[in-house]
Structures are given as structure tokens and as C-alpha cells.
C-alpha positions as CSV (number, residue, x, y, z in Angstrom):
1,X,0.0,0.0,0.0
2,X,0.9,3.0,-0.9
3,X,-0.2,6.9,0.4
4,X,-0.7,9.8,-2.2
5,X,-1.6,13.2,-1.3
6,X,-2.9,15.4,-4.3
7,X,-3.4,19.1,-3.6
8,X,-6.1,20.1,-6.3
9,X,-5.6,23.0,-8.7
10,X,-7.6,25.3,-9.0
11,X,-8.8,26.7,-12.1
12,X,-11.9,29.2,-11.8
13,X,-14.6,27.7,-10.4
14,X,-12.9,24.1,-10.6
15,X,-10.5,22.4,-8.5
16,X,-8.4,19.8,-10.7
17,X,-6.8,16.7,-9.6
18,X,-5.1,15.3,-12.6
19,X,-6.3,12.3,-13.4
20,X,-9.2,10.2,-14.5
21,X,-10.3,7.0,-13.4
22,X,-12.1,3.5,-14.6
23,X,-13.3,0.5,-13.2
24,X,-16.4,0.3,-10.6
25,X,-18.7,-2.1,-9.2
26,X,-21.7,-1.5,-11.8
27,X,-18.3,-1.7,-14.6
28,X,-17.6,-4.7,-16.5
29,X,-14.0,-5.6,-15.6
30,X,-13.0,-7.7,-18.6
31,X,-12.4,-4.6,-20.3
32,X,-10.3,-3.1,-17.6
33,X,-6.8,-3.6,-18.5
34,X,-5.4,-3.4,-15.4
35,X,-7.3,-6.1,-13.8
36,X,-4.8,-8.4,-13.6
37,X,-7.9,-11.7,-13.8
38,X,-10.3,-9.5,-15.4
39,X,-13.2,-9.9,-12.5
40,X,-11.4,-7.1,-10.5
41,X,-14.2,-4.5,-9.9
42,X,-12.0,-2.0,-8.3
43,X,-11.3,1.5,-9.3
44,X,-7.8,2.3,-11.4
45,X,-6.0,5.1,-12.3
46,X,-6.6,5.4,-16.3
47,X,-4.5,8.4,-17.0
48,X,-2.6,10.9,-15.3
49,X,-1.9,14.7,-16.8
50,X,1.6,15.4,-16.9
51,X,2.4,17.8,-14.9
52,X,-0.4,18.2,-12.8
53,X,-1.5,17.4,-9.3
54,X,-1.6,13.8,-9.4
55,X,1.7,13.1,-11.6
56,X,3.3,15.8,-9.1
57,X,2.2,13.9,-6.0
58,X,3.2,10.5,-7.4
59,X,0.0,8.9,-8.7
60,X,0.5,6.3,-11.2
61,X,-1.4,4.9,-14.2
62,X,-2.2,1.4,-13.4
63,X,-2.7,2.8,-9.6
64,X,-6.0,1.1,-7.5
65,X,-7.3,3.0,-5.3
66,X,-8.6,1.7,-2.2
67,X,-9.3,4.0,-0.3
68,X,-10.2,8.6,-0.8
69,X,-9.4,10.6,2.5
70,X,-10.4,7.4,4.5
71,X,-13.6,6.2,2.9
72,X,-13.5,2.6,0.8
73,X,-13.0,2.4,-2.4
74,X,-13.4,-1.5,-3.1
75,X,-17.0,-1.8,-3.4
76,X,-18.4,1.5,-4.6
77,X,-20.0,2.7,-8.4
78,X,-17.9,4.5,-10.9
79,X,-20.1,7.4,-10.2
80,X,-19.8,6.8,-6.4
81,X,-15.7,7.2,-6.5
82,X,-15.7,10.1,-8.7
83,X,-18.2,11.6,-6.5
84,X,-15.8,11.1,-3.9
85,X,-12.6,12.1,-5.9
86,X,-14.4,15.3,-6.9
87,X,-15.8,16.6,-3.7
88,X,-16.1,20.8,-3.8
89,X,-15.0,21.1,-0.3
90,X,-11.9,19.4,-0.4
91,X,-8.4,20.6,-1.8
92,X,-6.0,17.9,-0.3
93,X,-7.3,14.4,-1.5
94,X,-5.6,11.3,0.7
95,X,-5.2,8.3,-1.7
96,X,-4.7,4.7,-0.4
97,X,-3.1,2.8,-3.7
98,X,-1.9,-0.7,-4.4
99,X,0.8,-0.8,-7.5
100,X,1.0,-3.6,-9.1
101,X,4.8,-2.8,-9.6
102,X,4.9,-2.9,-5.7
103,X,3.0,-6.2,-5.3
104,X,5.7,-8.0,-8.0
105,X,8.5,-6.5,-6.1
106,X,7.5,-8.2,-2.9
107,X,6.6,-11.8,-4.1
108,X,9.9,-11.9,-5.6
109,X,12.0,-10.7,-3.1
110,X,9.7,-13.2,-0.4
111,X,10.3,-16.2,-3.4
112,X,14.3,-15.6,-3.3
């Protein structure tokens, strides 16, 4: 696990985090390519904006979120997390993530 802290941008009226997401409860996850046995619901990072607040605080594509400023991310809607990504009120967002990267790194050290 891995923590992220993106401090939103804001532009006008908008505060902008960097990045868009896919994946979801109500998704189908055979066409999410980043679940690794395509019945992963869970929400991923899709694309990160170079240069803004996600790349800048370390957010990677591939990223799953599991959990937004302390709330669960496993089991909600697509519309649900980005709901909760997008909230007006809050300019620091607290990510939870699992990298896939991460996770192959420590089976292999644990399998040597």
C-alpha cells in the first residue's frame, strides 16, 4: 500500500486533480486492462496529466485506489468514486493505492 496526497488545482470555479479513473462495481471488468484476472471491480488510475497534481504527487497509471481521504473504495459505483474524488470542499485528497509494480517486487523478493 501506498499513500498519495494530491493538492487540487484550481482553475476558476474548478479544483483539478489530474487524473481520470475507470473501473467500478456497476463496470464490467474484462475490459479493464489493469485487472490483472479481469473480475477485479475496483477503481484504477486510467491516465494521469503530466504535470499536474496527481503526476506531481506521485499517482501512477495502473494505480487502484482503495481508499479517498479514508472512505472505501473497493466496493463503490464509478459514479460513487468520482463523487468522492471530486468533492467541492476538499483541496488535499488522501489516496490509499496498491501498484501492481509494488506487489511483484515483494513476491519476488519473499520467493528468493
Amino acid at each position: 500500500m501506498q499513500r498519495v496526497e494530491i493538492h487540487k488545482l484550481r482553475q476558476g470555479e474548478n479544483l483539478i486533480l489530474g487524473f481520470s479513473i475507470g473501473g467500478g462495481i456497476d463496470q464490467d471488468p474484462a475490459q479493464n486492462p489493469f485487472s490483472e484476472d479481469k473480475t477485479d471491480k475496483g477503481i484504477y488510475v486510467t491516465r494521469v496529466t503530466e504535470g499536474g497534481p496527481a503526476e506531481v504527487a506521485g499517482l501512477q497509471v495502473g494505480d487502484k485506489i482503495m481508499q479517498v481521504n479514508g472512505w472505501d473504495m473497493t466496493m463503490v459505483t464509478h459514479d460513487q468514486a468520482r463523487k468522492r474524488l471530486t468533492k467541492r470542499n476538499e483541496e488535499v485528497v488522501r489516496l490509499l493505492v496498491t501498484r501492481h509494480s509494488l506487489q511483484k517486487a515483494v513476491q519476488q523478493s519473499m520467493m528468493s
